[in-house]
N, C-alpha and C positions, 0 to 999 in steps of 0.2 A: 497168727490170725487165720481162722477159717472163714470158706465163703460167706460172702452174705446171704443171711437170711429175707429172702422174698416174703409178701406177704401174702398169709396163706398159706404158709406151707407147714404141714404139722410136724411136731417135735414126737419123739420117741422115749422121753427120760420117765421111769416108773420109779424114781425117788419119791422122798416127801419133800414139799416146797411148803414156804411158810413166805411171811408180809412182816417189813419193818416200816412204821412211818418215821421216818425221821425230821426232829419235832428238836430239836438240840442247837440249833444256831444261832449266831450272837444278834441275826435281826439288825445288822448294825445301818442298811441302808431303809430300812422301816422305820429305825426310830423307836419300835416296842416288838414283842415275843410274837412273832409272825404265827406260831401254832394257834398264839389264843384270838385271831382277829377274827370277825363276827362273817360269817358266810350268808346268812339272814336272819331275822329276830330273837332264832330260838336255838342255830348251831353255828358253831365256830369253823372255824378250816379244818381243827383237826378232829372233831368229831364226824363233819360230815365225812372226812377221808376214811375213816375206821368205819364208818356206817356201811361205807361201797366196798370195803375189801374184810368186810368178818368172816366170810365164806373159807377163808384158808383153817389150815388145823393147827397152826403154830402162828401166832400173834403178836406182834412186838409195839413199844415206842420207846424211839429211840432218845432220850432229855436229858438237859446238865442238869448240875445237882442243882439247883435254884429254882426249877419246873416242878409244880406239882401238876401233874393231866391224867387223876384215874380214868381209864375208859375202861368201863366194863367188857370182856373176854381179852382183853390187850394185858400184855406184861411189861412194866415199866421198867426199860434198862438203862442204865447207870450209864454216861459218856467216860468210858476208862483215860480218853486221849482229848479235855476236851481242847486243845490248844490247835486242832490238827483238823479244821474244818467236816464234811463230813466223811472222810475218811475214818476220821477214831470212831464217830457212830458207826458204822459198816461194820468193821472191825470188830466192835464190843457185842453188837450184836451175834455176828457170826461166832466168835465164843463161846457164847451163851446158847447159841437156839439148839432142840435138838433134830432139828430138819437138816437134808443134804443141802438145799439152798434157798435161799431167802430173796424174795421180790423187795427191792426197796424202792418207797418213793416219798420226795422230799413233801413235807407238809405245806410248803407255800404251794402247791398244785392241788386246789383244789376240786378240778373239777376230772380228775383222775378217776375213773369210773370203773366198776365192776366187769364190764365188758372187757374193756382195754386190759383189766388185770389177765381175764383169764385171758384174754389171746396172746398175752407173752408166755403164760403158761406152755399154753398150747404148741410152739414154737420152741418151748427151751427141750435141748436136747443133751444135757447133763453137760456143757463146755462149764469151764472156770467163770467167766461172763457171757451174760447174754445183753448186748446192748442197745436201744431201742435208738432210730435214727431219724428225726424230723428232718426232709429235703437233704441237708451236707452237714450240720447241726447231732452232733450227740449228745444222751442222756443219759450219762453216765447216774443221775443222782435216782432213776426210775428205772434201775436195772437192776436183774437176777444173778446174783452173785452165790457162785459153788465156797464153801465152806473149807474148800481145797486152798485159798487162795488168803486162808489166814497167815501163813507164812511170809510170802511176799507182802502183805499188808503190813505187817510188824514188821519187815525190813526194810519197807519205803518209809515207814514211819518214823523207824530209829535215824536212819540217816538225814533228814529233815525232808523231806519230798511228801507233800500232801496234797499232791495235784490225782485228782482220782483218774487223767485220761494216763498219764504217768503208771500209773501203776497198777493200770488194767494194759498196757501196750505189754509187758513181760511176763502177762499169761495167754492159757491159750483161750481166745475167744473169740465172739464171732458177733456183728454186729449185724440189727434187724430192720430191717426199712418199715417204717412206720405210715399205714396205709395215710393220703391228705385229709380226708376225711375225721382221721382219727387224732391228727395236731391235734386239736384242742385240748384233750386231754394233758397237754402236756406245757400247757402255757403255764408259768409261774408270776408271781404277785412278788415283788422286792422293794417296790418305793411304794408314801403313799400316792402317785398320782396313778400308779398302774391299780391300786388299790382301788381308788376312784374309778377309773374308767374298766374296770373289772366290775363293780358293782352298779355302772350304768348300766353296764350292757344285759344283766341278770333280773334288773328291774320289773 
């Protein structure tokens, strides 16, 4: 692990960085397919997400095979591992893209914003992870993941270990303090009562 990243402080990496939403989970504490729940009358969670981050040059979603979500400029990728939370999404993606590292963020966070993307951009400095940290709370599932790091993904995988903090601690990465301001972006929708008082508050 390297230092933490303060915020504010700019990144050095002149890779290509690309965006996965990951849109592949079983939804099991929702009840239904958390990608397709309605953000307001006329877009969903994961439209509006790909709406805030089309700006990158490499575009993904990450789905089991049961999802159909064409989003126009996004490329629909196939869950290889889908047994293995979203670790096998990360993974499947990072095989596939042709970017050094890919921005992911889970599709129940909706209100995950264009801003916030780029300033993790701004920030990532070509580590194996870049991990974004609300207060003492990590976010593992809205982090910048090097392409380097397929390896180790495929061998937490094979061995049964699909805990994403697991198998980001045995690279080298470096985790980024998330200005308070900026939480919000990173609040997640998982039952429907947060569902509820997530769409009070938006009212």
């Amino acid at each position: 692990m390297r230092n933490d990243v303060k915020a504010g402080m700019p990144g050095c990496f002149d890779g290509k960085i690309g965006v996965a939403v990951l849109a592949g989970g079983k939804s099991l504490r929702m009840g239904r397919d958390k990608a397709g729940l309605s953000y307001d009358a006329d877009t969903t969670f994961l439209e509006k997400l790909c709406r805030s981050l089309d700006f990158f040059p490499y575009r993904y979603v990450s789905r089991n095979v049961s999802q159909h979500y064409p989003i126009d400029g996004f490329e629909s990728v196939t869950d290889d591992y889908p047994e293995c939370g979203p670790a096998g999404g990360i993974l499947s993606v990072l095989r596939k893209t042709l970017a050094d590292a890919v921005l992911f963020v889970g599709c129940d966070m909706p209100d995950f914003s264009e801003a916030e993307a780029k300033r993790l951009v701004s920030i990532y400095n070509g580590e194996d992870v870049l991990v974004p940290v609300t207060g003492d709370v990590w976010q593992p599932v809205s982090a910048v993941y090097s392409v380097r790091v397929c390896r180790i993904f495929e061998e937490s995988l094979r061995r049964g270990d699909y805990r994403l903090r697991n198998i980001i601690m045995q690279t080298d990465f470096r985790t980024a303090d998330v200005p308070e301001e900026c939480f919000f972006n990173y609040v997640n929708i998982n039952t429907p009562g947060e569902l509820e008082s997530f769409r009070r508050g938006h009212s």
